[in-house]
ZASEGU-231038 format. One record per atom (N, C-alpha, C): x, y, z. Coordinates in steps of 0.2 Angstrom, whole numbers, padded with zeros to 4 digits, always signed. Layout:
<pts>
XYZ/...
</pts>
This chain:
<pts>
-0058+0144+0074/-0058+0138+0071/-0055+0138+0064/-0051+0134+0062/-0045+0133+0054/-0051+0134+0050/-0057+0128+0053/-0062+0127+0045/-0066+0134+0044/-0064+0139+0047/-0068+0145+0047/-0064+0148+0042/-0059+0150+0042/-0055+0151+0037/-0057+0149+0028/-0057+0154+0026/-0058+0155+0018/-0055+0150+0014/-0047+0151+0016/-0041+0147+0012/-0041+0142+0015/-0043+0139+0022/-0041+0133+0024/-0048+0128+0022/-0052+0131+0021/-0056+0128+0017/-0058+0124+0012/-0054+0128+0006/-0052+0126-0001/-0047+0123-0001/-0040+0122+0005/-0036+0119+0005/-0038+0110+0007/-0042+0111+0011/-0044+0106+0014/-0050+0103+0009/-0054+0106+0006/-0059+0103+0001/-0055+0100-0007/-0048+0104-0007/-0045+0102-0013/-0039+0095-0011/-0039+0095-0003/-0036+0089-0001/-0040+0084-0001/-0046+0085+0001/-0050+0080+0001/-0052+0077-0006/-0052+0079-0012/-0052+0079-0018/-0047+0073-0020/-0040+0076-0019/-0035+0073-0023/-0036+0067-0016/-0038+0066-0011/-0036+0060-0007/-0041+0053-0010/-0045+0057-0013/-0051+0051-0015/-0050+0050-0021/-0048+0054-0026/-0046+0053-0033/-0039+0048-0032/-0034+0048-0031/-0027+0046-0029/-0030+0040-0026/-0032+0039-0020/-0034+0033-0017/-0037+0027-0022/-0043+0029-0024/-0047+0025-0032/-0043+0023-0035/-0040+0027-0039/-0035+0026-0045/-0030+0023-0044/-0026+0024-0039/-0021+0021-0037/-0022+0014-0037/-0027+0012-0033/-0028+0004-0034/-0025+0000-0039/-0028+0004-0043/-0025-0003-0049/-0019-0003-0052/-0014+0002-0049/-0008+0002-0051/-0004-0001-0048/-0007-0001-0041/-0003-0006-0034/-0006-0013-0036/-0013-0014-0037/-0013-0020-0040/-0009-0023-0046/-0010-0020-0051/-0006-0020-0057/+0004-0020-0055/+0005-0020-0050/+0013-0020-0047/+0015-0016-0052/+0014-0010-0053/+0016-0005-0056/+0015+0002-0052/+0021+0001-0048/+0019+0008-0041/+0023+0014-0044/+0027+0013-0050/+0034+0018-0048/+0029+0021-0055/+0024+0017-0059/+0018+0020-0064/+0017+0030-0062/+0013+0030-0054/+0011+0036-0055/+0017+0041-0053/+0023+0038-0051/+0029+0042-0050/+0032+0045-0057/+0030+0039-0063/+0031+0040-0071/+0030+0049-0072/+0022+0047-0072/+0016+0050-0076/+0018+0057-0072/+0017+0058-0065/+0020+0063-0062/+0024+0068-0065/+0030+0065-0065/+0037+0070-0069/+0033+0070-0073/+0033+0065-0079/+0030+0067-0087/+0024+0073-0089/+0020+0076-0082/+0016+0081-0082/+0020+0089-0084/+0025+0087-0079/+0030+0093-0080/+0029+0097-0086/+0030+0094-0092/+0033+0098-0099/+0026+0097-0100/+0021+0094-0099/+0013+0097-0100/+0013+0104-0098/+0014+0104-0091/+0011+0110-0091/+0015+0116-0093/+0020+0114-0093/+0027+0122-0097/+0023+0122-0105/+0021+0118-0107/+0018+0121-0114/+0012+0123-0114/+0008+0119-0107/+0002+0122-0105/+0002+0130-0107/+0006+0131-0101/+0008+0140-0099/+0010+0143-0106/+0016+0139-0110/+0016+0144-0117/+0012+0145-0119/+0007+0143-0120/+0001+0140-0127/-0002+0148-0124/-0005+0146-0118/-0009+0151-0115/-0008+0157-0113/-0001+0157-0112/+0004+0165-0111/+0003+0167-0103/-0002+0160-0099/+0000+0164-0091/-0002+0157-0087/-0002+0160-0082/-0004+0155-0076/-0012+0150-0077/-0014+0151-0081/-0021+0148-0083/-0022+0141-0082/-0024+0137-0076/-0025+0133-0073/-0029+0128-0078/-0032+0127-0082/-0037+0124-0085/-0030+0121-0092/-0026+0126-0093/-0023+0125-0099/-0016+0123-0096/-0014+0125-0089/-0009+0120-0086/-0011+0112-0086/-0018+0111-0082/-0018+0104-0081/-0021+0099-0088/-0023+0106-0093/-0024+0098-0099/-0017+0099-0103/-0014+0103-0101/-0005+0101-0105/-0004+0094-0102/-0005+0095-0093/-0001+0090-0091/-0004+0085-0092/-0012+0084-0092/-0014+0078-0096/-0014+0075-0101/-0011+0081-0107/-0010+0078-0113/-0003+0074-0111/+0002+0077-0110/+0009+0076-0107/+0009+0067-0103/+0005+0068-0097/+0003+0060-0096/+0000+0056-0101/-0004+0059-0106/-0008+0053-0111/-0003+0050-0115/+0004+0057-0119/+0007+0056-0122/+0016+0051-0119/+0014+0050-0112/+0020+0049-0109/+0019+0039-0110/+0009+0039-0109/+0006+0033-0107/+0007+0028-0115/+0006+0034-0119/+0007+0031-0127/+0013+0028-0128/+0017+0032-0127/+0027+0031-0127/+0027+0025-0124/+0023+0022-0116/+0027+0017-0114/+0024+0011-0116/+0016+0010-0118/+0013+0007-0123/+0018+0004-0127/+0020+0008-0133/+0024+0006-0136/+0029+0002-0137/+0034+0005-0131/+0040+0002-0130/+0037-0004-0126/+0034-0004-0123/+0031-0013-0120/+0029-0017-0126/+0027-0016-0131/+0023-0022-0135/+0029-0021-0141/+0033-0015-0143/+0037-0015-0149/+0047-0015-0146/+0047-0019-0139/+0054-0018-0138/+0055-0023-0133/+0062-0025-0132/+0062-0030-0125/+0063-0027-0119/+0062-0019-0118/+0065-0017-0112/+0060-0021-0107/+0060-0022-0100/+0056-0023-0097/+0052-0017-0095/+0050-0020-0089/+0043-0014-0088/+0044-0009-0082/+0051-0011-0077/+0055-0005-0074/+0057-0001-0077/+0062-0003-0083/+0066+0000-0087/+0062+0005-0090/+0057+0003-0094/+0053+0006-0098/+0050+0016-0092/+0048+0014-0088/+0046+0018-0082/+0049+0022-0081/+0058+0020-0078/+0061+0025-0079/+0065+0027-0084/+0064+0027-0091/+0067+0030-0096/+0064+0035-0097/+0055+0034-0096/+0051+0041-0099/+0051+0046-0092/+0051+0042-0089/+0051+0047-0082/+0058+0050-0083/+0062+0050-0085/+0069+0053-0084/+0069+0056-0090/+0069+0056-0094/+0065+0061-0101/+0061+0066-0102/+0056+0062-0098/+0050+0069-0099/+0052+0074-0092/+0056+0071-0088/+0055+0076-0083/+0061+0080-0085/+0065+0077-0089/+0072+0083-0093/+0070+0087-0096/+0064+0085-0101/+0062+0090-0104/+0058+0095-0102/+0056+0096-0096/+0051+0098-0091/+0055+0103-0088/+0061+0101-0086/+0067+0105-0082/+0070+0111-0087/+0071+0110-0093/+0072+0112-0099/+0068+0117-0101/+0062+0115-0102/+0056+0121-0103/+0055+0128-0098/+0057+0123-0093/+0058+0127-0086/+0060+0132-0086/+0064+0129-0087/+0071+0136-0085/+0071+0140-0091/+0070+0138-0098/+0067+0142-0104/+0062+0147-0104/+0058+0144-0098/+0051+0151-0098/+0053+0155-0095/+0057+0153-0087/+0057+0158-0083/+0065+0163-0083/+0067+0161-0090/+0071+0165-0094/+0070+0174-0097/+0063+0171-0099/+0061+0174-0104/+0059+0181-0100/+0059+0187-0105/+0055+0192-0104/+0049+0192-0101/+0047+0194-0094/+0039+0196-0094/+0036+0189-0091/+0040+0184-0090/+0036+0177-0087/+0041+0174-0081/+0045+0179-0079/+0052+0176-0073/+0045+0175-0067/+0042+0177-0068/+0034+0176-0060/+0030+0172-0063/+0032+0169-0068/+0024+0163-0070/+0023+0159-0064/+0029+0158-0059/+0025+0155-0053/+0026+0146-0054/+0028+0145-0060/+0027+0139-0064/+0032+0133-0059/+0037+0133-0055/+0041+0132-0052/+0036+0130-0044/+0031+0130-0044/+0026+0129-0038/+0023+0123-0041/+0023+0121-0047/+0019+0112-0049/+0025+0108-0046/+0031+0109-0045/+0038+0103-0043/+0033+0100-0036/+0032+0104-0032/+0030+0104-0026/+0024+0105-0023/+0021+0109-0026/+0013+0112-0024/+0015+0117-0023/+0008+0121-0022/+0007+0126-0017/-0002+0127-0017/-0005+0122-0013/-0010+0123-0009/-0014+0130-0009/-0013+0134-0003/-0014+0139-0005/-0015+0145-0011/-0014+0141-0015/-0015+0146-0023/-0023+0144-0026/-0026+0138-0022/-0031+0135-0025/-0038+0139-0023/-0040+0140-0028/-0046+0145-0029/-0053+0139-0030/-0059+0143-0028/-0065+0140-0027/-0066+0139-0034/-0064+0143-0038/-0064+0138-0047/-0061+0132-0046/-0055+0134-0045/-0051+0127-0047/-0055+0122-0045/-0057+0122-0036/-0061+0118-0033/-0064+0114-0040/-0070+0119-0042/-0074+0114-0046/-0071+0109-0052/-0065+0115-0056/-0062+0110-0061/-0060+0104-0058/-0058+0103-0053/-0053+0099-0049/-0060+0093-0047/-0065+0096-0045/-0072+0090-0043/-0075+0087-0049/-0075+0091-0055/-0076+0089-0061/-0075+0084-0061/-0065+0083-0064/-0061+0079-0065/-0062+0073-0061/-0063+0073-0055/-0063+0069-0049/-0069+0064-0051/-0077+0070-0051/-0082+0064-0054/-0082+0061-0061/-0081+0062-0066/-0079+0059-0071/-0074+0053-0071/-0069+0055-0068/-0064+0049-0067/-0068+0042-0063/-0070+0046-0056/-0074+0040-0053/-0083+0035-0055/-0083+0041-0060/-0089+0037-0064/-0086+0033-0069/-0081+0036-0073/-0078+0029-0077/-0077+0022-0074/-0075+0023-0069/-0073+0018-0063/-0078+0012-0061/-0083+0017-0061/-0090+0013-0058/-0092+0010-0064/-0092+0013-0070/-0093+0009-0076/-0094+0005-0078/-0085+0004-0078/-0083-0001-0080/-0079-0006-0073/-0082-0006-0067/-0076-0009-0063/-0076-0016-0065/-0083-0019-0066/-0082-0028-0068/-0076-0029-0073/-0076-0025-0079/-0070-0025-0084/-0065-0024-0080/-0062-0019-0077/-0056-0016-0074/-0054-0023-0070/-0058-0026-0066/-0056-0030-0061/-0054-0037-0062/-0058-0038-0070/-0055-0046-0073/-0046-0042-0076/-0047-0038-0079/-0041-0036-0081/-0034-0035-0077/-0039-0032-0071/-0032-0032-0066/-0027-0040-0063/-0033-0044-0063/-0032-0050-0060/-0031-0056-0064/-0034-0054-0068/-0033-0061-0072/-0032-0057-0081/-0026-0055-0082/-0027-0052-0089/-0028-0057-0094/-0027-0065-0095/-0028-0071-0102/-0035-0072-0100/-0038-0070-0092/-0044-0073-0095/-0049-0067-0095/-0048-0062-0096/-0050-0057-0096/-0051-0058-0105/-0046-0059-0108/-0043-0060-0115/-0046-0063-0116/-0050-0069-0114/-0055-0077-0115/-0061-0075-0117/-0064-0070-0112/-0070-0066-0113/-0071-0062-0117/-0066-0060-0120/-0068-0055-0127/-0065-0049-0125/-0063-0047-0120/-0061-0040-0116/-0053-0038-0121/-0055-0030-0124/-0048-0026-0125/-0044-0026-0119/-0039-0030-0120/-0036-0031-0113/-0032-0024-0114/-0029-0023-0120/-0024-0019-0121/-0029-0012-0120/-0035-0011-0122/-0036-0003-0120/-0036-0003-0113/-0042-0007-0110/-0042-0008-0104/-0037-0007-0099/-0029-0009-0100/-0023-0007-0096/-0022-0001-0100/-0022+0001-0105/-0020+0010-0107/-0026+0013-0103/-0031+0012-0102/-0037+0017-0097/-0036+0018-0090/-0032+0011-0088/-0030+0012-0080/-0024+0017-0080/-0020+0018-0085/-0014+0020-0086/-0018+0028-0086/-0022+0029-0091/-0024+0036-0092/-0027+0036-0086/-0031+0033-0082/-0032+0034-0074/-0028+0036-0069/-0023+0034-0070/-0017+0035-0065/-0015+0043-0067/-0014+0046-0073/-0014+0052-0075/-0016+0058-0073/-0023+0055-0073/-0030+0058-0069/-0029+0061-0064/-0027+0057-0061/-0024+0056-0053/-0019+0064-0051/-0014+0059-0057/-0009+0065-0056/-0011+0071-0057/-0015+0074-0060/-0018+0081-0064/-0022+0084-0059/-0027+0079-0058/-0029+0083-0048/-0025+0085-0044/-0017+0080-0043/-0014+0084-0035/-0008+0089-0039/-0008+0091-0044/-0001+0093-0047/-0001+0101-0040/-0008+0103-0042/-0006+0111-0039/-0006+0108-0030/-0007+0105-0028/-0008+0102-0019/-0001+0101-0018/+0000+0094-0020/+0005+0090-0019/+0011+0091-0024/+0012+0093-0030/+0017+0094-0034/+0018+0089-0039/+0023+0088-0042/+0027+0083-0047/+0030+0080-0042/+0033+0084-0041/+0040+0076-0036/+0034+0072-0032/+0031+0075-0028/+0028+0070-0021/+0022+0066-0023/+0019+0068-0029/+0013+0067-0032/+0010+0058-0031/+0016+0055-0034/+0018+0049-0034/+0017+0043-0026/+0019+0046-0020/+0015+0044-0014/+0009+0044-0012/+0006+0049-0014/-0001+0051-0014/-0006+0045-0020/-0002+0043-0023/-0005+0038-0029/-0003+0032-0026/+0001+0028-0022/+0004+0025-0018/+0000+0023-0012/+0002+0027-0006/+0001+0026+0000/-0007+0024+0002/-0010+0027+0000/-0016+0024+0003/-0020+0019-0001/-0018+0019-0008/-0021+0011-0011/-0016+0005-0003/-0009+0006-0006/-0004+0000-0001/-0010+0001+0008/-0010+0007+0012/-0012+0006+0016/-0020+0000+0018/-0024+0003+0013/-0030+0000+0013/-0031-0007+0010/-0027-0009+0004/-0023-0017+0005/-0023-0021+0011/-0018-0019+0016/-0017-0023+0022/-0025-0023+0025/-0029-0020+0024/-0036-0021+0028/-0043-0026+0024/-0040-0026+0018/-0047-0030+0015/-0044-0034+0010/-0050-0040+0008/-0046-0044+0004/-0051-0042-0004/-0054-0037-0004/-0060-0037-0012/-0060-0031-0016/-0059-0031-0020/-0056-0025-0023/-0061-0020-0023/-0068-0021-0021/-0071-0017-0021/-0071-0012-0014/-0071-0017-0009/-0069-0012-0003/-0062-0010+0000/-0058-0012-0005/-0052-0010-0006/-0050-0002-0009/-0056-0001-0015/-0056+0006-0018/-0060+0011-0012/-0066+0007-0009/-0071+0011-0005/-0066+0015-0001/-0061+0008+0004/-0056+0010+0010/-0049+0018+0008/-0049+0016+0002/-0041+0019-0002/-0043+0027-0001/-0053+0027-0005/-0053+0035-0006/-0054+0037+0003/-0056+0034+0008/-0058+0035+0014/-0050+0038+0018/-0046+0032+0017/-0039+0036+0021/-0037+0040+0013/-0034+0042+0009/-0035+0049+0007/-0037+0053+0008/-0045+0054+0009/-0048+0058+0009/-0044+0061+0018/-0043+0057+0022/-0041+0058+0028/-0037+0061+0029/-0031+0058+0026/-0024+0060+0024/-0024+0066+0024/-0028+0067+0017/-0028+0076+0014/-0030+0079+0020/-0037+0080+0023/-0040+0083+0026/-0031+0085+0031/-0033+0080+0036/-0028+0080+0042/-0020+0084+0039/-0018+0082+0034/-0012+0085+0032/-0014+0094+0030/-0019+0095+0028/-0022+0103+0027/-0021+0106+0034/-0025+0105+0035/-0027+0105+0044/-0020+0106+0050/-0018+0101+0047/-0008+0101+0052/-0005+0108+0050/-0005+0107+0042/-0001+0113+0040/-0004+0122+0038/-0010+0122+0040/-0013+0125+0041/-0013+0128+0050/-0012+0125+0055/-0011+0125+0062/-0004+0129+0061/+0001+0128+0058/+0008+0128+0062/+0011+0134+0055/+0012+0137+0055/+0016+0144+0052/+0022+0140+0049/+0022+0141+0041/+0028+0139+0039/+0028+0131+0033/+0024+0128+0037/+0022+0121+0035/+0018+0121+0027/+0023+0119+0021/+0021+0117+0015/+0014+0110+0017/+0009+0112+0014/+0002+0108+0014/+0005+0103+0012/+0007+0101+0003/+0009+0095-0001/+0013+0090+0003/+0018+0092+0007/+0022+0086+0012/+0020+0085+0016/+0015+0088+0020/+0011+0086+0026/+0007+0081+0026/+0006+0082+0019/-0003+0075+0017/+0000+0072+0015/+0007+0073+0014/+0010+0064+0009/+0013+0062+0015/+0014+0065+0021/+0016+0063+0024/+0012+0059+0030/+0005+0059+0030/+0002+0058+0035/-0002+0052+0031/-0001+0055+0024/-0004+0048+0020/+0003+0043+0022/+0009+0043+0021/+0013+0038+0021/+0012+0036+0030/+0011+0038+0033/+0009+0036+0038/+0005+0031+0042/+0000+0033+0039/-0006+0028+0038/-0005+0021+0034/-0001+0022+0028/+0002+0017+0025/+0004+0011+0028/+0010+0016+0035/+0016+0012+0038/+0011+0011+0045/+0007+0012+0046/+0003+0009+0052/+0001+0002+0051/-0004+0004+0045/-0007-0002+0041/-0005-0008+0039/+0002-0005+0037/+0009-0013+0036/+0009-0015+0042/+0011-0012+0048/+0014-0015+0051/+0008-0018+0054/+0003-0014+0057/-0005-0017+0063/-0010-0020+0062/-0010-0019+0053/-0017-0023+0050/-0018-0031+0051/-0024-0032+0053/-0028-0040+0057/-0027-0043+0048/-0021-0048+0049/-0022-0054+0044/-0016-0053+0042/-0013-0048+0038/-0006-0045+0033/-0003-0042+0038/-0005-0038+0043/+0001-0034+0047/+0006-0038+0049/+0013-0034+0047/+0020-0037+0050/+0019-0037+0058/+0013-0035+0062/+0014-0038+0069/+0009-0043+0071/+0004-0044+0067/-0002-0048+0067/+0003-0057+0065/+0008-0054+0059/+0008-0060+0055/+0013-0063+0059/+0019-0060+0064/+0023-0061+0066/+0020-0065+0074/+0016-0062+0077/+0011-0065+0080/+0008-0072+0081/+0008-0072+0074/+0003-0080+0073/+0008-0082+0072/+0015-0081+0069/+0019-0086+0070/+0023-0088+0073/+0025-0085+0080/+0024-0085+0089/+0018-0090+0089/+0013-0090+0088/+0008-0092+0092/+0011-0101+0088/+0010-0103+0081/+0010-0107+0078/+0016-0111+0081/+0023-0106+0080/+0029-0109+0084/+0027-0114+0092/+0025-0109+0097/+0024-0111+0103/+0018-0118+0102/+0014-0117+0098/+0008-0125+0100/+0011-0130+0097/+0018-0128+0089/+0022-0134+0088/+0024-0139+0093/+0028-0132+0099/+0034-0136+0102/+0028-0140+0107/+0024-0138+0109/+0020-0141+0113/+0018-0148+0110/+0016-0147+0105/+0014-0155+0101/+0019-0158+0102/+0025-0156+0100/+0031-0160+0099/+0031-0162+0105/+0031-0161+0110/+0034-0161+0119/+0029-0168+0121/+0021-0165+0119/+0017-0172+0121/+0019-0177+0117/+0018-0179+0110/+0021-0184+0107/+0028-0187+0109/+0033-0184+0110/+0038-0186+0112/+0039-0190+0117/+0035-0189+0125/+0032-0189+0130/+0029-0197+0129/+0025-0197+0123/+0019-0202+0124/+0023-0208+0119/+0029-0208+0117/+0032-0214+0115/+0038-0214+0118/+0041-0210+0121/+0043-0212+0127/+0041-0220+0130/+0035-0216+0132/+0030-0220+0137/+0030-0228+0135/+0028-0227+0127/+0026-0233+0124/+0031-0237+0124/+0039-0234+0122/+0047-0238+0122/+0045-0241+0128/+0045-0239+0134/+0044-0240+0139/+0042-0245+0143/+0035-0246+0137/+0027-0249+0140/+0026-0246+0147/+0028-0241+0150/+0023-0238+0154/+0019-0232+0153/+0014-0233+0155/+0010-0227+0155/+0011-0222+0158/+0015-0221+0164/+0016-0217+0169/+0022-0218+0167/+0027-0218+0164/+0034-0214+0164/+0038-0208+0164/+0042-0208+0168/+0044-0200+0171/+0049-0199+0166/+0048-0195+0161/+0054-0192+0156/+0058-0187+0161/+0063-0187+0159/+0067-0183+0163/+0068-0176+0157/+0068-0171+0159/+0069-0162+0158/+0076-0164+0151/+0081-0167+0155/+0086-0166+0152/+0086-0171+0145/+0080-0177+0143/+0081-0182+0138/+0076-0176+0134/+0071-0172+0136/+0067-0167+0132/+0074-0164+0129/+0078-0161+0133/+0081-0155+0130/+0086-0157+0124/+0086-0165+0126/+0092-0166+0120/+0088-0168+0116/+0081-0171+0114/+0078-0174+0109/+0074-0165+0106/+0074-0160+0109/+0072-0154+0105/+0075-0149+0106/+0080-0151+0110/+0085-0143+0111/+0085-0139+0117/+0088-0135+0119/+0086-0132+0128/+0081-0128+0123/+0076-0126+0129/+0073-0123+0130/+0066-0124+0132/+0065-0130+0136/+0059-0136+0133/+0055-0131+0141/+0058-0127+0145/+0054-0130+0152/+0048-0123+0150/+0047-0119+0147/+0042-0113+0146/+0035-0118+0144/+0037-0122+0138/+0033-0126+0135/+0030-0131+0140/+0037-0133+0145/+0034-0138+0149/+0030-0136+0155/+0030-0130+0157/+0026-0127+0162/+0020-0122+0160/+0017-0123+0152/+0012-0120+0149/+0006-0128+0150/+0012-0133+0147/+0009-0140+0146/+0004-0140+0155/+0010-0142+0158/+0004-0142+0165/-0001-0138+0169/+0001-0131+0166/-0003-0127+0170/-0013-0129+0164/-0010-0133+0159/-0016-0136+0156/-0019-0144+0158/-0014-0143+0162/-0017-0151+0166/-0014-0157+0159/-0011-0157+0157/-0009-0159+0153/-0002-0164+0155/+0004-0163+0158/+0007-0165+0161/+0010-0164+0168/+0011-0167+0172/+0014-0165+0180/+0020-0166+0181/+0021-0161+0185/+0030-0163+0187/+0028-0170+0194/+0035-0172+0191/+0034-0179+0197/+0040-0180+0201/+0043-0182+0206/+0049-0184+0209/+0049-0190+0208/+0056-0191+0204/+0058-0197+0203/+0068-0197+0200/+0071-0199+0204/+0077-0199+0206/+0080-0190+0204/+0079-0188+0209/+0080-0181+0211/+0088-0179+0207/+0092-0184+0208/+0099-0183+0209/+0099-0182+0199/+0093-0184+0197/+0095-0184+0190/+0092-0181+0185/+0088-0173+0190/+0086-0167+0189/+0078-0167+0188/+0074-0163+0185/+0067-0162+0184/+0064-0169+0181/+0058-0172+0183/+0053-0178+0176/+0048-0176+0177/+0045-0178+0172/+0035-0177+0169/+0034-0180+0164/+0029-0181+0167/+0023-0188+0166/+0018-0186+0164/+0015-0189+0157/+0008-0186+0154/+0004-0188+0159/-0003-0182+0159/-0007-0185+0163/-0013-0190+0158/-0021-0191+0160/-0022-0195+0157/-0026-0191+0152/-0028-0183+0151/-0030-0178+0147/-0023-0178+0141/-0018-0177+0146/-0011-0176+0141/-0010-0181+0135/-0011-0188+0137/-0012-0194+0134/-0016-0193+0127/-0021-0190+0129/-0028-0191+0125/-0025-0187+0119/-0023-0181+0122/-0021-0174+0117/-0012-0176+0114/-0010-0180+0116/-0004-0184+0112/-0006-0189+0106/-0010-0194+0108/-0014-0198+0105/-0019-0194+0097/-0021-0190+0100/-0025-0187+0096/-0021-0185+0089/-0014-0179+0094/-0008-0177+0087/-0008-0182+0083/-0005-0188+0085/-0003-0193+0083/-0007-0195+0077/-0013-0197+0078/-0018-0200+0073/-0019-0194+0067/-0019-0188+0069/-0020-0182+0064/-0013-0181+0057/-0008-0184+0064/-0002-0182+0059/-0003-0189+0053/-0006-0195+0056/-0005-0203+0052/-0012-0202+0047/-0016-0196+0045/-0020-0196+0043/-0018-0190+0036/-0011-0186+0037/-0010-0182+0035/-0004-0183+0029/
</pts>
């Protein structure tokens, strides 16, 4: 069995880690319509950890991830800044330090692994991950990180939640709005810092993504919306360990960002209320009771022009007062007893007659619409 395995255990308990940390966090950067946020902060980890590494002179995990957290904190401060002291806007601003810090990341890169005695730092394994390098230490630095992040979360969510949604009136209440959004900001960071060794720099950014957006389409409260997010990551990870652990060859990091974007694209498309088949659906259904309204009404002043009650509208007056394609609606109409086909001057194609239910249910439209 894979879970009997030593490594695939730690792979999976450290996937599991970053799916619940990423999912939480993530939230409020998908809320916050700031998604390309943890793709920022991701690259800008980069030159964290390359100094990381210098500072420390090796592969020291502890002093990788607080470069990269310094590096995100210091990427978070830069855009800070340029928001409140420039008129760039707030994509602009994103990918300018993204494009920056990941220069300089590339820079230090290739600087290290220049040098005498450091060409195996290994250090070229954060772009992407490498899963299998994770040790039952790391584990705990990595669950540390994890609870700490999510107990600030629980804290403060009332604060977090007026902020996310409503920032002036968050501002009304007395709330540092401006820390507040710097905290979500060093949140998202956080984030990055758990998956850097899993998922990597480049992919990191989905994993911060996908499973907030997935778990969106299923709920409308921000509270069971964070519960759902850490639930499908923690899935994602698992399942993506799991797959690429099965199969010789298969990098963990793309697996789980893949199975995480996956989940995503199901959710878009299946989820009951927002799913693109759910929505497209109800409005098939809404389409179809229109033309049906229209058909009775239509039908029912006919009748009146008429002054008969029993007037046989002919198929072909239908199709010119709403367009071809009336007979679907007209043969839904009477299989509800609502209208019957009638024979009356054959030579001059199909007629139908409300019944005296169809009457009621024309009538009825009619008063709702003149109330409306």
């Amino acid at each position: 069995m894979l879970l009997s395995d030593f490594t695939v255990q730690n792979v999976a308990a450290g996937a599991a880690l970053l799916g619940v940390t990423s999912g939480v966090l993530g939230a409020f950067a998908v809320l916050r319509g700031q998604s390309l946020l943890g793709d920022t902060l991701s690259h800008a980890a980069l030159p964290g950890i390359c100094l990381g590494f210098i500072i420390a002179g090796s592969r020291h995990l502890p002093s990788l991830l607080l470069g990269a957290l310094a590096a995100g904190l210091a990427a978070t401060l830069l855009m800070f800044l340029l928001d409140h002291y420039s008129r760039l806007k707030t994509d602009a601003i994103l990918g300018s330090v993204l494009s920056v810090f990941f220069a300089v990341g590339v820079v230090l890169l290739t600087w290290i692994q220049g040098q005498a005695g450091t060409a195996h730092g290994g250090l070229e394994s954060f772009l992407f991950g490498q899963a299998a390098a994770i040790l039952r230490g790391d584990l705990l630095l990595i669950g540390s990180i994890t609870v700490a992040a999510l107990a600030l979360v629980s804290l403060f969510l009332k604060e977090l939640k007026v902020t996310v949604f409503d920032p002036v009136f968050a501002a009304t209440l007395g709330y540092p709005v401006a820390l507040i959004q710097a905290v979500m900001t060093m949140l998202v960071a956080v984030a990055v810092v758990v998956g850097l060794q899993l998922v990597g720099v480049v992919l990191m950014a989905a994993m911060i993504i996908a499973p907030a957006v997935g778990a969106r389409q299923w709920v409308n409260r921000l509270e069971h919306m964070l519960l759902l997010a850490a639930v499908l990551g923690a899935v994602a990870g698992v399942s993506g360990a799991l797959v690429s652990s099965a199969q010789r060859g298969l990098s963990t990091g793309p697996v789980v960002v893949l199975v995480a974007c996956g989940i995503a694209f199901f959710s878009i498309l299946f989820a009951p209320g927002r799913g693109v088949v759910w929505e497209r659906q109800n409005r098939w259904r809404s389409s179809r009771r229109l033309r049906t309204r229209q058909l009775l009404t239509t039908m029912l002043r006919l009748s009146q022009e008429h002054s008969d009650s029993d007037y046989a509208t002919e198929e072909g007056m239908l199709n010119a007062y709403m367009g071809l394609g009336t007979r679907r609606a007209l043969r839904r109409l009477e299989s509800d007893g609502l209208i019957k086909h009638v024979v009356h001057m054959p030579e001059e194609g199909s007629h139908w007659m409300l019944t005296g239910a169809g009457r009621e249910a024309a009538e009825r439209v009619l008063r709702e619409l003149g109330r409306q």
